[in-house]
N, C-alpha and C positions, 0 to 999 in steps of 0.2 A: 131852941136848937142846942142840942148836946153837943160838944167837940167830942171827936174822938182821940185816942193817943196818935193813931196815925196822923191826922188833919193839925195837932198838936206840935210833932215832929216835923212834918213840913212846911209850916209858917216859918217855924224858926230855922230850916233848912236855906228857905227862898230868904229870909232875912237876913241870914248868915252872906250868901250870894250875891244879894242885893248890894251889900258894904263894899264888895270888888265887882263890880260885874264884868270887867271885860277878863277877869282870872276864873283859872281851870283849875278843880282841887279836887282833889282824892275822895272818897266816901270813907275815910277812913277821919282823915282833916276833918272834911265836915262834922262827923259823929262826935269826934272829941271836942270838936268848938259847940255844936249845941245840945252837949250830953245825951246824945242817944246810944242805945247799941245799934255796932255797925250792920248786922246781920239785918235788921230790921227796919235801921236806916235804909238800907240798899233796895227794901220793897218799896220804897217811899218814894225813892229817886227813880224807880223805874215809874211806876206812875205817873208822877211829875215830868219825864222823859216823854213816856205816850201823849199826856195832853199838851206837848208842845211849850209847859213853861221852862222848863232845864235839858239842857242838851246834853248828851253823851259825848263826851271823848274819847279814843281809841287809842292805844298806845305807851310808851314809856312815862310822856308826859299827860296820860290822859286823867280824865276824871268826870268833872261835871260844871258846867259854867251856867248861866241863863241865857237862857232860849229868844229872848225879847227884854224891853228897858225894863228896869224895874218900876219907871212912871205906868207902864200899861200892863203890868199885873195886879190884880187887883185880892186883898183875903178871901172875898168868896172865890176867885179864880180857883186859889189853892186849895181852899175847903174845899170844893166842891171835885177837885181833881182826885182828892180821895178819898172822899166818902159819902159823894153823889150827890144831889138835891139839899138842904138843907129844911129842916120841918121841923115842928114842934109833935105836930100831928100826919099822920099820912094821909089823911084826910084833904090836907092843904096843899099837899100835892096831885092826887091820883082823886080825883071825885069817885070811885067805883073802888075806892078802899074801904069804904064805910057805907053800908043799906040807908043811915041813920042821916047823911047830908044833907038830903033836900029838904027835911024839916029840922035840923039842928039850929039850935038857936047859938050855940056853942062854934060854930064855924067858919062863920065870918070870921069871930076871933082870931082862930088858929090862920086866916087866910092873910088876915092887916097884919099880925105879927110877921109872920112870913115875910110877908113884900117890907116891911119897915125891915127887920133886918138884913134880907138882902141887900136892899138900896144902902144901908149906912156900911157894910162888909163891902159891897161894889165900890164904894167912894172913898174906901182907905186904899190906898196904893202902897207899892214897895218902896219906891222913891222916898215919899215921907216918911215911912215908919221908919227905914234905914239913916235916916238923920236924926231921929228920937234919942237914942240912945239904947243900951241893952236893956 
């Protein structure tokens, strides 16, 4: 699984988040606590908004808080909120990505990889990582 800069940016957004959860902070805060640009930040946080992990706030004092505990977000939550499925191969998602599946001997592979990484990304929560340290 490749991270992308997005999926990058908002780990360390939700981990940022996770430190205060019940506070409401700017995208601007945010970007300068986990070096991103804001601009960019801001596509991140909307994303993250749609799939229900960071909520919008409106207003004078608004910004961005989380959406639910940090115990019940999980890294692949976040990966996955922006930049979809996680795979090595597309193959390991979409059986009708590749003519070559049903005889690859190569595919199981790409399919155990997969489910192992999902399940060890599922089982890291924000709760813990946010007590780790930076």
């Amino acid at each position: 699984m490749f991270m992308t800069k997005k999926s990058d940016y908002a780990v360390r957004c939700v981990l940022f988040l996770s430190r205060e959860p019940g506070r409401t902070v700017g995208a601007a805060e945010i970007a300068d606590a986990v070096l991103a640009p804001k601009t960019f930040l801001a596509k991140v946080l909307q994303r993250l908004a749609k799939k229900g992990i960071v909520e919008s706030v409106k207003g004078a004092a608004g910004g961005f808080r989380l959406a639910k505990a940090p115990s019940q977000i999980s890294l692949l939550d976040v990966i996955e909120a922006v930049q979809g499925p996680s795979t090595l191969n597309a193959c390991a998602v979409d059986r009708a990505a590749c003519s070559l599946t049903g005889n690859c001997a190569v595919h199981p592979v790409w399919v155990e990889l997969r489910r192992d990484i999902e399940k060890h990304l599922a089982g890291e929560d924000f709760a813990r990582l946010a007590g780790k340290g930076s």
